[in-house]
C-alpha positions in Angstrom: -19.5 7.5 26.3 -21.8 6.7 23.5 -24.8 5.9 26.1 -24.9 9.3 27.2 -27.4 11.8 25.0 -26.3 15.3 25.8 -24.5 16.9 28.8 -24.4 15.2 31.9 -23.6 15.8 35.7 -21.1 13.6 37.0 -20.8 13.5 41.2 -18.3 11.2 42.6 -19.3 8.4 45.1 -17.9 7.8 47.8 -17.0 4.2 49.4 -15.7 2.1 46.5 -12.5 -0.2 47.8 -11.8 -1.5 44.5 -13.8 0.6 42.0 -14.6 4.4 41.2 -18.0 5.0 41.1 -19.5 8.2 40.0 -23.6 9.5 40.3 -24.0 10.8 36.6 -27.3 12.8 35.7 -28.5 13.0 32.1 -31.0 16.0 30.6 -34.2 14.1 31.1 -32.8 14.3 35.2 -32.0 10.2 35.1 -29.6 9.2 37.3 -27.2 6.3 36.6 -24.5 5.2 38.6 -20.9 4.3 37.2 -18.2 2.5 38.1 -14.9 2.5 36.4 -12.6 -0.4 37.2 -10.7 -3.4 35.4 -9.8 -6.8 35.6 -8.0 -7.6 39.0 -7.5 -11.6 38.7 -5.2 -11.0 42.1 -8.4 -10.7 43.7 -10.5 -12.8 41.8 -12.4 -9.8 40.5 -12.8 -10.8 36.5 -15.3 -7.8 34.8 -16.9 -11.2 32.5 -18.0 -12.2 35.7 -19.6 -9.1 37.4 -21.4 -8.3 34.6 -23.1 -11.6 33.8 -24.5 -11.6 37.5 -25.3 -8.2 37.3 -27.4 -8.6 34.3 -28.8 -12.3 35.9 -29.6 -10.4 39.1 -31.9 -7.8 37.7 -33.4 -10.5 35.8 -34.3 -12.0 38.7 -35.4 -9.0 40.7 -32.6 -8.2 42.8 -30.5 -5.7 41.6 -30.7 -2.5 39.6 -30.8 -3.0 35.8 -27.4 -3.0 33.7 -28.1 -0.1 31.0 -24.2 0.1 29.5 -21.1 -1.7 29.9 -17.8 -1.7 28.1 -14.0 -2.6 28.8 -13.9 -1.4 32.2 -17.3 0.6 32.6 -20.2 -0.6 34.0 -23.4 1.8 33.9 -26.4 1.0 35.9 -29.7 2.8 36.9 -29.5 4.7 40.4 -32.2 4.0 43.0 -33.2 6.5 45.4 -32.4 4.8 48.3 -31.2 4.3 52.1 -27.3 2.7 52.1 -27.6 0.1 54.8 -25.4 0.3 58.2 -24.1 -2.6 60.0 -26.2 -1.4 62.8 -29.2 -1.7 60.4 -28.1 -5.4 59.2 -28.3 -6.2 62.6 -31.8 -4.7 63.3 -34.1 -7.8 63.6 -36.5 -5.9 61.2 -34.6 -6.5 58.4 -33.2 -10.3 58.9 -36.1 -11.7 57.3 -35.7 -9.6 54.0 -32.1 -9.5 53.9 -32.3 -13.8 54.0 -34.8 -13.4 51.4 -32.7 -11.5 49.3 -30.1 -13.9 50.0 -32.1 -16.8 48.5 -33.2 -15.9 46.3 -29.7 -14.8 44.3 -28.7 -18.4 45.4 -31.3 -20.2 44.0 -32.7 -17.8 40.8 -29.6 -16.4 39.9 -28.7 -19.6 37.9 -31.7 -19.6 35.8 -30.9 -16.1 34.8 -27.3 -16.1 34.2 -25.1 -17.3 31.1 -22.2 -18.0 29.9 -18.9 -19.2 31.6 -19.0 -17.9 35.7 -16.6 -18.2 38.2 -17.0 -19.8 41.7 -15.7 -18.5 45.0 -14.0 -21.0 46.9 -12.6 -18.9 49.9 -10.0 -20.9 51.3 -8.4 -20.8 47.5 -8.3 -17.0 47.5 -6.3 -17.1 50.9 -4.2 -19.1 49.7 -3.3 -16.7 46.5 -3.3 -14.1 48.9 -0.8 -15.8 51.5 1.2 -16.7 48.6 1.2 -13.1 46.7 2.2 -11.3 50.3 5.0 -13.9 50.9 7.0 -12.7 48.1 6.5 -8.8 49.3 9.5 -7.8 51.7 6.8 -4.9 53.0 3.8 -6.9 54.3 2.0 -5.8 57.6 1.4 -9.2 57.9 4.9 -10.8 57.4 5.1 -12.2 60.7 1.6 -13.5 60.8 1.6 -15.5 57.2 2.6 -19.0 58.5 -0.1 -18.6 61.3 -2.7 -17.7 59.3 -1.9 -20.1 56.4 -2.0 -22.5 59.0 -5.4 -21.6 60.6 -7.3 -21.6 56.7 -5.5 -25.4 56.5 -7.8 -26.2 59.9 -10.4 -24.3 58.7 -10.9 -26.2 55.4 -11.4 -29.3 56.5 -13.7 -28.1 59.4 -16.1 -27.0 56.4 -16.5 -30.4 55.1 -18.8 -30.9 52.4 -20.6 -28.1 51.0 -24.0 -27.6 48.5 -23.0 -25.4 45.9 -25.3 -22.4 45.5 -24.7 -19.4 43.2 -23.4 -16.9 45.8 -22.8 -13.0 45.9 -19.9 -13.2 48.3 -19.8 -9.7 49.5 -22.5 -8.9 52.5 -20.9 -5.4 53.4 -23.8 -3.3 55.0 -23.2 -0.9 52.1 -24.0 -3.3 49.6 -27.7 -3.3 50.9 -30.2 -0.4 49.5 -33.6 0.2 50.8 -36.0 2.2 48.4 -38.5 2.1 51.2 -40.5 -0.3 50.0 -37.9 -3.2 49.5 -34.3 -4.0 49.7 -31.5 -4.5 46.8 -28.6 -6.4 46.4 -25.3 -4.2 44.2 -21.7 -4.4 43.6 -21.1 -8.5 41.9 -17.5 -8.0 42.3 -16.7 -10.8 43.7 -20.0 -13.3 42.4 -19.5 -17.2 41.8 -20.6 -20.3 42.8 -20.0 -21.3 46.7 -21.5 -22.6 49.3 -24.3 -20.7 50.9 -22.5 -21.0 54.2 -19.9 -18.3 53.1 -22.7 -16.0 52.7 -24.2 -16.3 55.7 -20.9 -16.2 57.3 -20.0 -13.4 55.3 -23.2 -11.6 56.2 -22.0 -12.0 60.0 -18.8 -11.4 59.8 -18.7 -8.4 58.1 -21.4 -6.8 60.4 -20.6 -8.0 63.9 -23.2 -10.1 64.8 -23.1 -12.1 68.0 -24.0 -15.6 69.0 -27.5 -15.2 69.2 -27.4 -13.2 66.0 -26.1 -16.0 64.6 -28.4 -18.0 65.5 -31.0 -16.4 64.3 -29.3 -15.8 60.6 -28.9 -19.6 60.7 -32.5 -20.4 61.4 -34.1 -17.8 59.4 -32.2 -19.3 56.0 -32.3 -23.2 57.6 -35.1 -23.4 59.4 -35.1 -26.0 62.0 -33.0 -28.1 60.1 -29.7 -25.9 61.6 -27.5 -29.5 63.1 -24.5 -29.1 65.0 -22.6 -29.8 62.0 -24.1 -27.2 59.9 -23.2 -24.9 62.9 -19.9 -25.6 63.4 -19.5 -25.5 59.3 -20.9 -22.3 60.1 -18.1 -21.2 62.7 -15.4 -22.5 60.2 -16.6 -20.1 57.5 -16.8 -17.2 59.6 -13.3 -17.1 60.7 -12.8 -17.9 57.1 -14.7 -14.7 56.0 -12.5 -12.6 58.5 -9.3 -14.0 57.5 -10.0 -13.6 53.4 -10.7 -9.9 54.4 -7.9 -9.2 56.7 -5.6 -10.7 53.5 -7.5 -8.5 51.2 -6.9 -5.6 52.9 -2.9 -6.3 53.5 -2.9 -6.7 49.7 -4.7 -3.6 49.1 -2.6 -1.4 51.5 0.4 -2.8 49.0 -1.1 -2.3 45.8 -4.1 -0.5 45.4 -4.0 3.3 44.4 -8.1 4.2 45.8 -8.1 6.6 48.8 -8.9 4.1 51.7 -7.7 3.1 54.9 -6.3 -0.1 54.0 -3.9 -0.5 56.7 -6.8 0.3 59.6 -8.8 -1.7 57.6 -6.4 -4.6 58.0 -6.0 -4.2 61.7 -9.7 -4.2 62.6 -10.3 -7.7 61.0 -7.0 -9.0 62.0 -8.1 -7.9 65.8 -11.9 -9.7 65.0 -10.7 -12.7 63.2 -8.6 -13.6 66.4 -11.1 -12.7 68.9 -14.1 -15.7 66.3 -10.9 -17.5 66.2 -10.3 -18.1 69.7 -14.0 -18.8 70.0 -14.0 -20.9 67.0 -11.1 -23.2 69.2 -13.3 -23.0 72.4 -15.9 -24.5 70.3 -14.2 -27.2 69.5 -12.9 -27.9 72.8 -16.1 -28.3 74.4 -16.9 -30.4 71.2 -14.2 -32.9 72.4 -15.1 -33.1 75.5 -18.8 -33.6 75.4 -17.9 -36.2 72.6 -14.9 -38.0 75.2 
């Protein structure tokens, strides 16, 4: 690579799902990390895309700083750091800088990034995804397709109207660094314009928080403005969240050639999705009734 001046030391990384990303040392002992991947449009993943927010986010103090990118290669500058667990995400100590993380990438973001960006609607990635594993004889989720295309439909128009905010779309606790002094936001994968519902949701889902949990997620970003709509908007995009990443990991178990668990994967959030699901129903049940 033509960044690189002399020999370097090249580690792999583990935990990509849909990159490889190596630790690579130069001779004056800076440490860069890199990850190799292409276009996947199947998943919405466009390398445009990632890099604009990338460079927009460490413009506006997020994320590390973009040093190198070409087709398929994007090299950026390692920090020292502690990977965040979903045990830590749901550690009341770090709610407050975790939300403040979160807004600011959805409002400063936009004054940062240029060019042409994509936006993250989630209910249209399910349906590419329902669509895509329809035509595959081999799906682990064959038998659950109609169901579940069915349950996004109901889902969608339990949303309702959205604010659009410039979202990062991917709260997996690994995504989370903590230099021990602050926290960072990495991996822009899967960046565009949403509402900031999804990443709240997203934040939740991905890390099992619980009712109270989510109460306090909703709060710390909403203050006491949180209305029973925005909650059950809130309820709607969780279930969504779980059901993109259920369909994401079918498709992955088909196609993807990484070294991951995509079938387990698969099962967990198929297993979670119907357990907020069922709550989700419940919810509106008792929504009914007090409204009868």
């Amino acid at each position: 690579m033509p960044y690189w001046q002399g020999a370097v030391d090249i580690a792999p990384l583990a935990g990509g799902m849909t990159n490889r990303n190596y630790l690579v040392s130069n001779a004056n002992a800076e440490k860069f990390v890199v990850r190799i991947g292409q276009d996947l449009p199947e998943h919405g993943v466009m390398r445009f895309n990632e890099l604009a927010a990338a460079r927009a986010a460490f413009a506006a103090g997020i994320s590390p700083e973009v040093v190198f990118a070409s087709q398929g290669v994007l090299v950026c500058r390692y920090i020292e750091s502690h990977t965040l667990t979903p045990e830590d995400i749901r550690n009341p100590h770090y709610l407050p800088a975790i939300i403040d993380l979160m807004k600011r990438c959805h409002r400063d973001i936009p004054r940062y990034i240029r060019g042409p960006v994509l936006a993250f609607w989630v209910f249209q990635v399910i349906r590419n995804y329902v669509s895509s594993l329809s035509g595959a004889a081999n799906s682990m989720l064959t038998t659950e397709l109609a169901r579940l295309a069915a349950m996004a439909e109901q889902l969608e128009q339990a949303v309702g109207p959205i604010q659009l905010v410039f979202g990062h779309n991917d709260f997996l606790a690994a995504n989370f660094l903590d230099d021990g002094k602050r926290l960072w936001l990495i991996d822009w994968d899967y960046a565009g314009f949403n509402s900031p519902l999804f990443d709240l949701a997203n934040l939740s889902s991905n890390n099992a928080f619980n009712s109270e949990q989510d109460q306090a997620l909703l709060h710390h970003y909403f203050g006491d403005q949180v209305t029973e709509s925005c909650s059950r908007s809130f309820a709607a995009m969780k279930c969504a969240s779980l059901l993109r990443e259920t369909l994401w990991g079918a498709y992955s178990a088909q196609h993807s050639t990484i070294d991951f668990d995509y079938q387990a994967y698969t099962l967990d959030y198929l297993t979670r999705l119907d357990d907020v699901w069922n709550q989700f129903q419940s919810r509106k049940i008792l929504g009914s009734m007090s409204h009868g």
